[in-house]
Each structure stands twice: as C-alpha cells, then as structure tokens.
C-alpha positions in Angstrom: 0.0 0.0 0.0 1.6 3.6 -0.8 0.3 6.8 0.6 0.6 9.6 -1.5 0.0 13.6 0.0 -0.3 16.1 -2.8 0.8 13.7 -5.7 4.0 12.6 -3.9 4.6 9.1 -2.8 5.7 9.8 1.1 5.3 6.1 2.6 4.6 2.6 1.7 3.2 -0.2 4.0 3.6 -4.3 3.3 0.1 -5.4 3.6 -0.5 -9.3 3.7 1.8 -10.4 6.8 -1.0 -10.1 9.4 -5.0 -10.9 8.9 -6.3 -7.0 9.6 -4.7 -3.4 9.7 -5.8 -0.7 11.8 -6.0 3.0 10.7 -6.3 5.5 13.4 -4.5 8.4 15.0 -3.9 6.5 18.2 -0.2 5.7 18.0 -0.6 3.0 20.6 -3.0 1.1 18.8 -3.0 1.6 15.3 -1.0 -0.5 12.6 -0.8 2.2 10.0 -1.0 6.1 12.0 -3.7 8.5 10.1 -2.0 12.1 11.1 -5.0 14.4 10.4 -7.1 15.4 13.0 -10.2 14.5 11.0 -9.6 10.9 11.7 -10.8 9.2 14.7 -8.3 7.7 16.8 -9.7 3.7 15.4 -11.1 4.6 12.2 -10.9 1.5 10.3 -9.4 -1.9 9.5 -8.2 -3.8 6.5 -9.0 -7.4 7.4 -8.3 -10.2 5.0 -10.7 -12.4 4.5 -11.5 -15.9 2.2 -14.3 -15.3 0.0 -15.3 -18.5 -1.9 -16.7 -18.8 -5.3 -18.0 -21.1 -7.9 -16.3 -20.7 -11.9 -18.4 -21.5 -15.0 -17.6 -25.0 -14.5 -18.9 -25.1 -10.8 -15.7 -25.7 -9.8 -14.8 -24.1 -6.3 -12.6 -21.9 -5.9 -10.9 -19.8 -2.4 -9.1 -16.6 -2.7 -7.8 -14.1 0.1 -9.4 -10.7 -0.8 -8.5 -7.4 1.4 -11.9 -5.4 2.8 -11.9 -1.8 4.0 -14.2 -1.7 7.6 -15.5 2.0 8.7 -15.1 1.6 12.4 -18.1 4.2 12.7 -15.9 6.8 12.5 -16.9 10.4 13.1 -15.9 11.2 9.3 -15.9 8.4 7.6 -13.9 6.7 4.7 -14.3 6.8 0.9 -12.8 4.4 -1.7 -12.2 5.5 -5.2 -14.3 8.9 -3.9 -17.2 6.6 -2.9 -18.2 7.0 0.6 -18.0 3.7 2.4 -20.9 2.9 4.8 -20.1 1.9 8.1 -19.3 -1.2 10.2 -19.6 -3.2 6.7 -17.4 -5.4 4.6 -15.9 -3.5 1.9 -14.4 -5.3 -0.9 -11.2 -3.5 -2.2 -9.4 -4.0 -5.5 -5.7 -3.7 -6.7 -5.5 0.5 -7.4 -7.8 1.6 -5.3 -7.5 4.4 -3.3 -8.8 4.8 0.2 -9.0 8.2 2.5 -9.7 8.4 5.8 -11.9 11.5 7.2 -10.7 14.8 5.4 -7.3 14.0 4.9 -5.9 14.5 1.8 -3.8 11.6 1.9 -4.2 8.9 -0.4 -4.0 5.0 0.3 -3.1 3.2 -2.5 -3.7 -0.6 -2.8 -1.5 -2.5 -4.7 -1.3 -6.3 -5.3 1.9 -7.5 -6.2 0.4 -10.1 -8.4 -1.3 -7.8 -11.0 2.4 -6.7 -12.0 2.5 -9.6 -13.4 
C-alpha cells in the first residue's frame, strides 16, 4: 500500500503479513497512523478475509481478498471517492484508493500479483 500527500509518494506499507490493519490516529493502537485530525483515533481496518466462489464450471474456488471496515468513524472513509458505509465489509481491489476522514492523503492498494 503507498500513501501519496499532494501527488507525492511519502510512505509505503507491506500489507498481507497479518489478517487485519488498523488505521487510526492513536499511536498505541494503530498499525498504519492516520495524522490528520479529522480521523478518529480507530477509524478503520483492512481485514483479509476468504471469500469463496463457484467458476463457469462449478468448480470451487478460495481466494484471500483485502476489505476496508468504517469503524463508525466520526468522518468516515471513501474508496475511489465513494463514501463507504459503516461497520460493513468492503471489498477492495488492486489501485484503489482509500482516505480516511478529510485527509488528503491517499491509500493506495496495490497487489503485487497484478504486476505480473
């Protein structure tokens, strides 16, 4: 994941290694630290979760797909400029970009497999 401020790349975070991430501006908490005041100090999580689906053959088939969560924040989230609603499963795609309250930072999602 790379956040971007203003067009300019200023940090990059390995998703994957653990099952959730927490956004937040509480320091003690939070796995990836949201700076503007906007946010709520738990504002939302990135959980990784199975999903399971059937092919055209009816073959079955498990993948690992990353959701956005809106921990009821005070200001919300949007993906892709979409507001996301709250305390549900959101269902995020390689290039998408998240933001957190009224921060202008960006949150870029990027699955190393689509370089490919």
């Amino acid at each position: 994941m790379f956040v971007f401020k203003d067009g300019k790349e200023i940090d990059m975070f390995v998703l994957g290694r653990q099952s959730c991430y927490l956004f937040g501006r509480d320091r003690t908490v939070v796995d990836i630290p949201t700076e503007h005041p906007s946010c709520s100090k738990q504002h939302a999580v990135i959980q990784f979760r199975q999903v399971t689906r059937r092919n055209e053959f009816g073959d079955v088939q498990r993948f690992v797909k990353p959701f956005l969560i809106d921990l009821d924040s005070a200001n919300g989230c949007c993906v892709n400029g979409e507001d996301v609603p709250p305390s549900r499963y959101y269902e995020l795609r390689s290039g998408d970009t998240c933001q957190f309250g009224a921060s202008a930072r960006e949150y870029v999602l990027l699955d190393e497999s689509a370089a490919t």
